[in-house]
Structure formats: structure tokens, C-alpha cells
N, C-alpha and C positions, 0 to 999 in steps of 0.2 A: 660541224654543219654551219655552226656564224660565221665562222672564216669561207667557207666556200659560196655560200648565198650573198657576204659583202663584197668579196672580190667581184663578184660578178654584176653587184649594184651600182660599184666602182667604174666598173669597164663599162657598160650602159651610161654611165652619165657623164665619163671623159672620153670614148672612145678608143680608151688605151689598147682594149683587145676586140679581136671580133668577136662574136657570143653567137653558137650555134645550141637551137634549139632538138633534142632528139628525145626519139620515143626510147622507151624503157632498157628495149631489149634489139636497140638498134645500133649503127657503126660507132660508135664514143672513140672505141681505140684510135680510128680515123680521123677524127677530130679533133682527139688530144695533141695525136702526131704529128698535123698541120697547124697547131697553134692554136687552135679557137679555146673558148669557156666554153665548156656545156651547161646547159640547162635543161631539167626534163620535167615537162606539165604533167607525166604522171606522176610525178612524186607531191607538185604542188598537187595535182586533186588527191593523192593520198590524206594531204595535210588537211587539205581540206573538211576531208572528211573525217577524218580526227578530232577536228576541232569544232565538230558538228556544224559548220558553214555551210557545208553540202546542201542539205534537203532548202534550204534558202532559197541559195543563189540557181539551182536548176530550175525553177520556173522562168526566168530572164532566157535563158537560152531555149527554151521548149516556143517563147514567144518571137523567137528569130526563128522558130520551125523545125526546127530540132525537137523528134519525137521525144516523148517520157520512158521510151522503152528501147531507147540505147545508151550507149557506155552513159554513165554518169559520172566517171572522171570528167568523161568530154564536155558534160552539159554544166556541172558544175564547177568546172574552170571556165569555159565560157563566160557562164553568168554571173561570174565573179569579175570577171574583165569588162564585160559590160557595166555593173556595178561598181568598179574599180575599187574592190576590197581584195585583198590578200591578207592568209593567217600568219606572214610574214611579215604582217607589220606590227602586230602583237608577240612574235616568237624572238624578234630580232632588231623593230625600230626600222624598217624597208616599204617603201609604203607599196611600190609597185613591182612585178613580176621585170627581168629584166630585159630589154627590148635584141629582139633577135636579128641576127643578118644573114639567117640561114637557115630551115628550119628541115630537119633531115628525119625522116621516117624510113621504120620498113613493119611489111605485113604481116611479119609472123606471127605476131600476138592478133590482131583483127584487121578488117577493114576498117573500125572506126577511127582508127590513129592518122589513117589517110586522110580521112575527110575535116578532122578535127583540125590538123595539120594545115588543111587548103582552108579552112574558116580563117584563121589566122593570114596563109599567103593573101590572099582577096583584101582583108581588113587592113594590115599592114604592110599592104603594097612589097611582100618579102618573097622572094623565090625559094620554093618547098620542093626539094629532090626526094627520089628515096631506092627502097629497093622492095623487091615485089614476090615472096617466098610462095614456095610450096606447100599447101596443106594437107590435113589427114594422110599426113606419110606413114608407108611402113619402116618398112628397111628403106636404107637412105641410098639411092643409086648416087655414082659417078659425076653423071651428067647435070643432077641437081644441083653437086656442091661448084660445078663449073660456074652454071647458068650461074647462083649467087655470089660467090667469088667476083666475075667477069663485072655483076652489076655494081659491085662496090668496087672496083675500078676504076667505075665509071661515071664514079662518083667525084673523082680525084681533080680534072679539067674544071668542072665550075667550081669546085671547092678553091682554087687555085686563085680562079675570077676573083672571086668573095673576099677572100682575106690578102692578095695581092704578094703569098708567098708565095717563091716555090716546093713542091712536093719533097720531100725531105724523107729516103726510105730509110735511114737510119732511126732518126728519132720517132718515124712512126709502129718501127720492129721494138722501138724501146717501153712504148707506148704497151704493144701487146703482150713483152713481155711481165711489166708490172702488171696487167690485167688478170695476166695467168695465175698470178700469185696470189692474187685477191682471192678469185677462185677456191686456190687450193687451201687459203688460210679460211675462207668462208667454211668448207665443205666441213675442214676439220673440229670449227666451232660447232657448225650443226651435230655433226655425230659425235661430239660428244653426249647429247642426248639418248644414246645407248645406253648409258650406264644407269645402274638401277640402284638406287633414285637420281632419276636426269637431276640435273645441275642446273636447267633452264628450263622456260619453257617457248612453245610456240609464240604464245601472245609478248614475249621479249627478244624473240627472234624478229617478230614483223618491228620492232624499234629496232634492235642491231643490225638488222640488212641495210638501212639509211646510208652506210657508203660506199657500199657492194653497189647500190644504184647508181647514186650521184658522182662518185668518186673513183671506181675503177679504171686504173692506169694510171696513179697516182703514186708517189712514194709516203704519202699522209696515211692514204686507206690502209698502206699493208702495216703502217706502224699500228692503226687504230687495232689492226686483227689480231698481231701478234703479242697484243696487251690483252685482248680479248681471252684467246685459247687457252693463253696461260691463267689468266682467272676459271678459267673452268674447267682447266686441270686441278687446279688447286682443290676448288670446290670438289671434285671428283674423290684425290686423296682425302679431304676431311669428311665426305661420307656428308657434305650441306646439299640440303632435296630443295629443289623451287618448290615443293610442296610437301610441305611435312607431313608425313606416315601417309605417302602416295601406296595408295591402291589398288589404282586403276591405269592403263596408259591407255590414250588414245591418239591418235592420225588424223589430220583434219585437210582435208577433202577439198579444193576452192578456193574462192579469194578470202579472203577477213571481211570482217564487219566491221571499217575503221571508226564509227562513232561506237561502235560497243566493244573496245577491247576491254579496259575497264573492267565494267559489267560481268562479262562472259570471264574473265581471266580470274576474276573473286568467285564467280558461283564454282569454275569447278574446284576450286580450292577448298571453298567450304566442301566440294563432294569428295575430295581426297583424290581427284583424277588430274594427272597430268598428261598437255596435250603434247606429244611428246615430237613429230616431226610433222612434216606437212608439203605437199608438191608444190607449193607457195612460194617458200623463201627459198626451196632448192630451185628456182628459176636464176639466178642469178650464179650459179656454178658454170665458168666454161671452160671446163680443163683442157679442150679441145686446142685451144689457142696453141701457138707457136710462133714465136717471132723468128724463126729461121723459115716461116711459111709464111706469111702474115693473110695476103688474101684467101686462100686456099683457108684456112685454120679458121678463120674468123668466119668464113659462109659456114664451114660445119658446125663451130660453136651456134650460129644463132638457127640454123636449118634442126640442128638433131634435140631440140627443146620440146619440153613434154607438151605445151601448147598447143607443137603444130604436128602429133604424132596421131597417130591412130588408136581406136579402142585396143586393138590387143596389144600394141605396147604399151597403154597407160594400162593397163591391167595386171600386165607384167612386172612392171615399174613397181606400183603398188605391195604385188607379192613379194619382191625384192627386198623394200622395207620395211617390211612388218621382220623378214629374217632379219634386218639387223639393230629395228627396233623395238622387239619384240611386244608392240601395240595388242592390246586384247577389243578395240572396238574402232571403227571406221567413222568418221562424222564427218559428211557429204553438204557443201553449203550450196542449196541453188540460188545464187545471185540472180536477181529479174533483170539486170540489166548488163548481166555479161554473160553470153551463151559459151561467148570461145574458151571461158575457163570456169565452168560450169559442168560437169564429166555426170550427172543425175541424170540424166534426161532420156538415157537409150540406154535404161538397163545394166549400166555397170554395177551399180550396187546389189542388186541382187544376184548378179554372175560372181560378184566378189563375195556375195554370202553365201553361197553353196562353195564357191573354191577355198575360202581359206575357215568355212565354219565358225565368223566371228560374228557379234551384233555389230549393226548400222543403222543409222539413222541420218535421214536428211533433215536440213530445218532452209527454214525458205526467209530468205532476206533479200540484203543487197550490200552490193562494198560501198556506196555515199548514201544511199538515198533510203533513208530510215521509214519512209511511210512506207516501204514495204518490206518492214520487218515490225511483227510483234513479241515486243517483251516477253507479258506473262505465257503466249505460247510457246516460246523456242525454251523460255524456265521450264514451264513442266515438260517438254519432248525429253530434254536433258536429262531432268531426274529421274524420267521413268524408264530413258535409256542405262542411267546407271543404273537404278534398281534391276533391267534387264540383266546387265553385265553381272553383279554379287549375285543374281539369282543360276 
């Protein structure tokens, strides 16, 4: 992670490369392919919020007019830029965020990446492209994986503008196929948590996705995973639990609480429960890819994402892993300030508690912004969901 945050503080202060800005779960492989750095502000407002910055610097942004009750990535990366604090200068010796000449979104995850996105084009005068998904899908027709395909395309002509190369289909098929592999090495660290007693847990999954984010399509990332896997085979053969005389397993439901991982990751320890997988960090899976397809692969990986799916495939989804992680309890987090990955709100937990006959429990927080989340309430919900669970 300091090698990929320097190079890119590098290339912002000599010009060496051009440095494209993108959202999470948006074209990288594209970008890699045509040369640019990426950089992606969710992962700064993760940090953010890790390093409890967050609840701070979101009032700065609420006074540019930005409600308190949207993303709070958004509002507290903002108000950190306005601020000009980054936890990057504390993690790494970087005082600032590195300056973009492109900043490329797509919707699948929300509309607020859009607008977060154009805060930035407006302020620094930078032109903001992107691409424009399909929501609450079921089944994935034809015509959708066109429409998104054709838009990342079309992405290729100003991308070209920008960095002053030309389009290069080879190394950008090369691009998708390291991506793929990430993928596939991701998927297989996570299930390892099958194994009884998991080897890891959720709250070390949300630090090991760090280059599934930033890094995919790299030949760095798939080395990082394949030192990974193996450490948790290992752990698997020697019969090592992330939680000694685990108990309990549970599925957690949402985004993270990133100032309370910590916290939350000792109490259920001392409860003997581990949180064993989660729709979270399985966001960064896109085995869909295909470098003998690259456009076509790439809209389905980012189109067929649990984000932008419907209730009854996320319901589905859900029952799917509990079969292969044999979770005995559901834990539902409604974020106040992200609805699009918030699944509490119309009833799936209860549909889930009569289908699969397990305990659930919702606790009410947020992923940055800690005044709306309390401590000693989400303590006791938890203990007396475990107590629900032995009983």
C-alpha cells in the first residue's frame, strides 16, 4: 500500500504519469490498460474512517451543502480536502490526496459517487466521465450488458484526449486478465472461511481486500493473494481458529463500521463468535472478466454485483452462503448514510428469518460517521443476540 500511494504522489508532483481518479467498483481495468495511476476516494474515505477522521471533517462538507444524510465517504473526503488533512500523511509521510486528470465513475454502487465526483470536476477544473448502470436488476438481460459495455467504450476517445496515448487493445486484455485473477485468488481466500474454525475473520477480510480495491490488474496484487491463500491453508491444516473455541458463526449483512472494527472484532471474540463471511468484501469478486472479451466481460462483471441486484437475488445470494458457510446467525448493519448497501429496510430480514430459521439482528450505525452509532447499544444488541443464538 506505500509503494502504490508513493508512486502516485510521485507522478502528481513530476507529471510522470497521468492519474485517473475512480470510483470503487468502476472501469480500473480501463485505466490500467491505457496507462493511467488510479486512485480511488473510497478507499481514502475508508481510511478515513478508520482512523476516526471521518465524524470531524463531515461537518466542513455539510457547510458546502452537502446533507448529513448522504454517503459519508463523500462528505468526509470532501471535508478533509477542504481541510487539507489526509490519514495519509500519518500512514505514509504524503501530505496530500494525489491530484487527478480524469476522474471516471460509474453508478452501480449509488448516485452519490456521481455527484462526489462533479464536486471535484467543478473545484478542480478536471473533466469527470463515466458510466450510468442499471438498478434493482433481476435477471440480467442481453441488452443491459450491451448498453454498459458500448458505455465503457465510450469511454476510450476522451480517455485517449487525456493521457495523449493511443488505445492499446492488447495491454488493456492484459490489464483484465490480471484483474480476473485477483478475483479468483480473492474468492478463494475468502472461502476459506468455511472451514470450522475459519482461519480468519470478516473484521481481517475488510484490511485484506485493500488490494482487491486499489490494485486489481496488477501483477503486485496477485502476488500479495497468493502469499495470502497459502497462509490460510496453512492455518486451515494446523487446525489455527481466528477465534479460539469459536462457537458461534455469524454473516454480517452491510457495510463495516470502519472506526469500530477494533471494538466490534474483540467483543465478539470474547463472545466466542466468529463473523465468518459477509456481501461486503465479496464485492470485489469479478470472475466474469475475460480478456478474450474485455468490453462485453467487464459490463457484466460490474452490472451482475449484489449492489445493484434485486431483493430476491440478494435473498438468494444470502441462502447460497450460509450452504457453504454454514453461519448459525444473520447480522444486518443499517448504515444512516448509505441506503444502496443497507438490505434492512423492506423486510429482508424477517423473509430471511422465517427461510432459513436462524436468529438476526439489525444494529443501527454507519460506515464514517460515528454520531450515529452507539457503543454501549450495539454491546448489549450483540450479547443478547448471542445469548439468543446458545439459547
Amino acid at each position: 500500500m506505500a509503494e502504490y500511494f508513493h508512486e502516485m504522489d510521485d507522478a502528481s508532483k513530476t507529471g510522470a504519469k497521468k492519474i485517473a481518479w475512480c470510483t470503487s467498483v468502476g472501469p480500473a481495468e480501463l485505466l490500467r490498460g491505457m496507462g493511467f495511476l488510479v486512485y480511488f476516494p473510497e478507499n481514502h474515505g475508508a481510511m478515513l474512517g478508520a482512523s476516526r477522521m471521518a465524524t470531524e471533517m463531515i461537518p466542513y462538507a455539510n457547510a458546502e451543502g452537502y446533507s448529513p444524510d448522504i454517503c459519508s465517504y463523500l462528505t468526509s473526503d470532501i471535508g478533509a480536502f477542504l481541510q487539507n488533512k489526509t490519514p495519509l500523511q500519518k500512514g505514509y509521510g504524503i501530505g496530500c490526496v494525489p491530484k487527478p486528470d480524469v476522474l471516471v465513475y460509474n453508478t452501480n454502487q449509488c448516485r452519490d459517487v456521481k455527484d462526489w465526483f462533479l464536486w471535484y470536476s467543478r473545484r478542480l477544473k478536471v473533466p469527470a466521465i463515466g458510466v450510468h448502470t442499471h438498478r434493482g436488476i433481476g435477471d440480467i438481460k442481453h441488452y443491459q450488458i450491451k448498453d454498459i459495455a458500448r458505455q465503457i467504450e465510450e469511454l476510450v476517445p476522451p480517455l485517449e484526449a487525456i493521457s495523449g496515448e493511443a488505445f492499446d487493445l492488447d495491454r488493456f486484455k492484459a490489464a483484465v486478465g490480471l484483474s480476473k485473477r485477483t478475483s479468483q485468488l480473492w474468492r478463494e481466500c475468502l472461502e476459506t472461511a468455511a472451514a470450522i474454525p475459519s482461519p480468519w475473520t470478516f473484521f481481517d477480510a475488510t484490511v485484506h481486500m485493500a488490494p482487491a480495491v486499489v490494485a486489481r490488474g496488477t501483477a503486485a496484487c496477485n502476488d500479495y493473494y497468493e502469499c495470502l491463500v497459502a497462509e490460510l491453508k496453512r492455518r486451515i491444516e494446523n487446525n489455527a481458529a481466528a477465534i479460539e473455541g469459536e462457537k458461534h458463526r455469524i454473516y454480517w449483512e452491510g457495510m463495516p463500521i470502519w472506526g469500530k472494527l477494533r471494538s466490534l472484532s474483540e467483543l465478539f471474540a470474547q463472545l466466542k463468535t466468529c463473523v465468518v463471511a459477509s456481501t461486503y468484501c465479496n464485492s470485489w469478486i469479478f470472475e466474469q472478466l475475460d480478456a478474450d472479451n474485455p468490453f462485453e466481460s467487464m459490463a457484466s462483471a460490474y452490472t451482475e454485483l449484489f449492489i445493484v441486484r434485486d431483493e430476491a437475488y440478494k435473498e438468494r445470494y444470502i441462502e447460497a452462503s450460509r450452504d457453504l458457510y454454514r453461519f448459525d446467525g444473520i447480522l444486518f448493519h443499517d448504515a444512516k448514510t448509505c441506503p444502496y448497501n443497507t438490505n434492512s429496510r423492506y423486510g429482508m430480514p424477517e423473509r430471511l428469518r422465517r427461510k432459513l430459521d436462524i436468529p438476526i439482528l439489525t444494529i443501527h450505525g454507519d460506515l464514517n460517521d460515528l454520531r450515529c452509532y452507539s457503543e454501549e447499544q450495539t454491546k448489549t444488541n450483540i450479547e443478547a443476540f448471542i445469548e439468543q443464538m446458545e439459547e
